[in-house]
N, C-alpha and C positions, 0 to 999 in steps of 0.2 A: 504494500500500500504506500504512496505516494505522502509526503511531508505534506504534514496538513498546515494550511497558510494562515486560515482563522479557526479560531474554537470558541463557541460558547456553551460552556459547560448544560448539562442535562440538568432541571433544578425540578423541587416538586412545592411549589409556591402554592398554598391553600386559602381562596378566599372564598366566603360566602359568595352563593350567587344569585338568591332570592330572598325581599324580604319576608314576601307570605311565609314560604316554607328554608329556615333559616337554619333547619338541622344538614340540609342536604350540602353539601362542601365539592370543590373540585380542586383537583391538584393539576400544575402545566408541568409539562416536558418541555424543553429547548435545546436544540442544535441548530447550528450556525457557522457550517465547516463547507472549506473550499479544497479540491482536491486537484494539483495539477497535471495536467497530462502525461509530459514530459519535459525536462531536462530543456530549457534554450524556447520553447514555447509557450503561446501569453494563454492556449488554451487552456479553460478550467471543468470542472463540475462543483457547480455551486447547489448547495443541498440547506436546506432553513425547514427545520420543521418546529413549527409552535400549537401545541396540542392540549386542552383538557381532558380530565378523564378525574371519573368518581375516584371518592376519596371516603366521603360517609353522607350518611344518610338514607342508605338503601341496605336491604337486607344482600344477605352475603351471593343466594346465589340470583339474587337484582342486578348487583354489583359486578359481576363475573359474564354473567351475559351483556351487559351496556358495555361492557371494557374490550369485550368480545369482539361486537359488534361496529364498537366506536377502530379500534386495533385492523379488523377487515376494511374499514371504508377508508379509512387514512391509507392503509400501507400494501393491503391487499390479504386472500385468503389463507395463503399459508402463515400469517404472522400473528392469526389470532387465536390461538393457542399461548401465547407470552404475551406478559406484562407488559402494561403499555413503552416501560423504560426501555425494556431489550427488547419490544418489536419495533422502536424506533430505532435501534442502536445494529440491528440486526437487515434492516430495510437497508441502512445506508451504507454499512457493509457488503451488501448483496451491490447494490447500486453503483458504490465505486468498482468494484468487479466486474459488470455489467460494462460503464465505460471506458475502464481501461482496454478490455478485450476487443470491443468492437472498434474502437479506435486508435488504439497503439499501432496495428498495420497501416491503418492509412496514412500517418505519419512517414512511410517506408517509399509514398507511391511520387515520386517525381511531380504529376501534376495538381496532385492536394497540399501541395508543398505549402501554397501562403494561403487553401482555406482554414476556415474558422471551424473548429471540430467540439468548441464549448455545448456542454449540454446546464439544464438548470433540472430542480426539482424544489419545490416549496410546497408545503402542506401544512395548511390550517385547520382546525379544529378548535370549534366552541361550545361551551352550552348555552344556547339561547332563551331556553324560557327555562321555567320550572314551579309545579304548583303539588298541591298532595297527591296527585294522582297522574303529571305526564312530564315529563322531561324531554325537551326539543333538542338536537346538537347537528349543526352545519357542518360539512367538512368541503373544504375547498383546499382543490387540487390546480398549482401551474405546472405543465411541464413542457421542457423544451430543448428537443434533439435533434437542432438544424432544421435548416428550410427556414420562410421569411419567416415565423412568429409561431412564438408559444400558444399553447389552449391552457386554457384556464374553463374548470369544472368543478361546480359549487351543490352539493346534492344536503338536502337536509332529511334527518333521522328522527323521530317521533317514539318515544320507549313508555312502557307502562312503568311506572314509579316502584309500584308494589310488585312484578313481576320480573321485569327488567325484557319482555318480549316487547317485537316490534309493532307499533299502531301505525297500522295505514289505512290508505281510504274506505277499503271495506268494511274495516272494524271502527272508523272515527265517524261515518256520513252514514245517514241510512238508505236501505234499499233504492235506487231509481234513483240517485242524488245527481246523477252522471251531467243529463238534460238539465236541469237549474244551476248547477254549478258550472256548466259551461256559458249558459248565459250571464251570468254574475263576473266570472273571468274575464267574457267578451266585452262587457258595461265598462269595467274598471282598465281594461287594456290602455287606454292613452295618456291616464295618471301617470302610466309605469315608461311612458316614454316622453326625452326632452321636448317632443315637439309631436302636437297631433298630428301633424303633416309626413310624421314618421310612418304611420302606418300603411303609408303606401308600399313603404319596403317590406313590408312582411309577408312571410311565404305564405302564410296563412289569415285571412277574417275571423275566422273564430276558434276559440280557444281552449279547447278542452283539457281537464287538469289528466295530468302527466303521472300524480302519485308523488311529484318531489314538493312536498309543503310542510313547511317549519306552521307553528302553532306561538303564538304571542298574544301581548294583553290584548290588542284591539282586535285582534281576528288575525287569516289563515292567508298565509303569506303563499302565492305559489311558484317556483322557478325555470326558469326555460332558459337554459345553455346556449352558448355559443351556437348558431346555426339550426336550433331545433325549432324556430319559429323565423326567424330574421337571419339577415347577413353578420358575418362577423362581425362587420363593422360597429353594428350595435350591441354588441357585448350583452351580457348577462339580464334579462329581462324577469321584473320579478312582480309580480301582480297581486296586490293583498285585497280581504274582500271581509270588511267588517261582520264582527259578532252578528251585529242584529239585526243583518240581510243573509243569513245562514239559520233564521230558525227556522225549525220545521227538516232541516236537515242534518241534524247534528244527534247521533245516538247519546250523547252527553255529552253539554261545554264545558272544558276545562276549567 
């Protein structure tokens, strides 16, 4: 492994995250390490991951499946078996491996002589709501291995408190929610963009939820990635759609 240029050490920093429910705690993980290619090259792999993850608050095996589950969407499926610390420590071991293989030859080829072989990988992770009964947590992923620009992919996670299984739309809206709540998505669509004149770019008029929606005070936030409604150009599109234009659809609000 390659001399590492920056380090910011792993820390596990625990601060309340709700005041309703004030017993629940989350601890972060950090790294903040750059790894060089080779020897006489400005090529790097810049790797930043800042992560939350239960600490207390939930019962043990609540706590072990959200850590699971939180450990799979950051880093992927083989890493969710280990603690949040070593499936982070373990991801970017793999990762600097990963770059140095597939790139050390090409440093060897005559006409990649003066490309640019730097890859990035940043991974976020938050808790965003939390009340007795539902814990929200976004993870947002950039990566980027050549070609003109990175993707950036922002998915949000919904967990029963008391369980630690995952709530999704089937289990959070009731029966037949599909049709009203894509009318509601469709009303609220040009809040979510700088300019109503934006929606001409969009691949789609109407908007049917996709399953990726975080849950917060005012109501139910929903996200659309890079290219799954619009051009890149417009980045991340997120459409929220108040409490008390969801009743009647809601098996129980948070």
């Amino acid at each position: 492994m390659k001399k590492v240029l920056a380090v910011f050490a792993t820390v596990a920093a625990v601060a309340a995250l709700s005041s309703c429910c004030g017993d629940f705690e989350s601890g972060k993980i950090g790294i903040s390490e750059k790894f060089p290619l080779a020897e006489g090259r400005t090529d790097t792999l810049d790797v930043n991951i800042s992560a939350e993850f239960p600490v207390s608050g939930l019962g043990r095996d609540a706590e072990m499946k959200v850590s699971a589950a939180i450990a799979k969407a950051l880093f992927g499926e083989e890493y969710m078996s280990m603690n949040p610390e070593a499936a982070a420590e373990a991801y970017k071991t793999d990762l600097v491996d990963e770059y140095l293989n597939e790139n050390l030859p090409m440093t060897e080829i005559p006409e990649l002589e003066s490309s640019s072989l730097s890859w990035a990988s940043h991974i976020q992770g938050n808790f965003t709501y939390a009340d007795e009964n539902i814990l929200s947590y976004t993870a947002t992923r950039y990566t980027y291995s050549g070609g003109a620009h990175g993707m950036t992919a922002e998915t949000a996670y919904n967990f029963d408190r008391n369980t630690g299984d995952a709530v999704t739309e089937e289990n959070f809206f009731n029966d037949g929610y599909v049709g009203k709540l894509t009318e509601l998505l469709t009303a609220h669509l040009p809040e979510a963009l700088e300019s109503p004149a934006d929606t001409s770019m969009l691949f789609l008029k109407t908007i049917e939820p996709n399953g990726n929606f975080s849950i917060g005070n005012d109501g139910v936030t929903y996200i659309y990635n890079q290219y799954e409604i619009a051009p890149y150009s417009m980045g991340i599109i997120r459409i929220s759609v108040p409490w008390e234009e969801l009743d009647g659809l809601l098996r129980g609000k948070p």
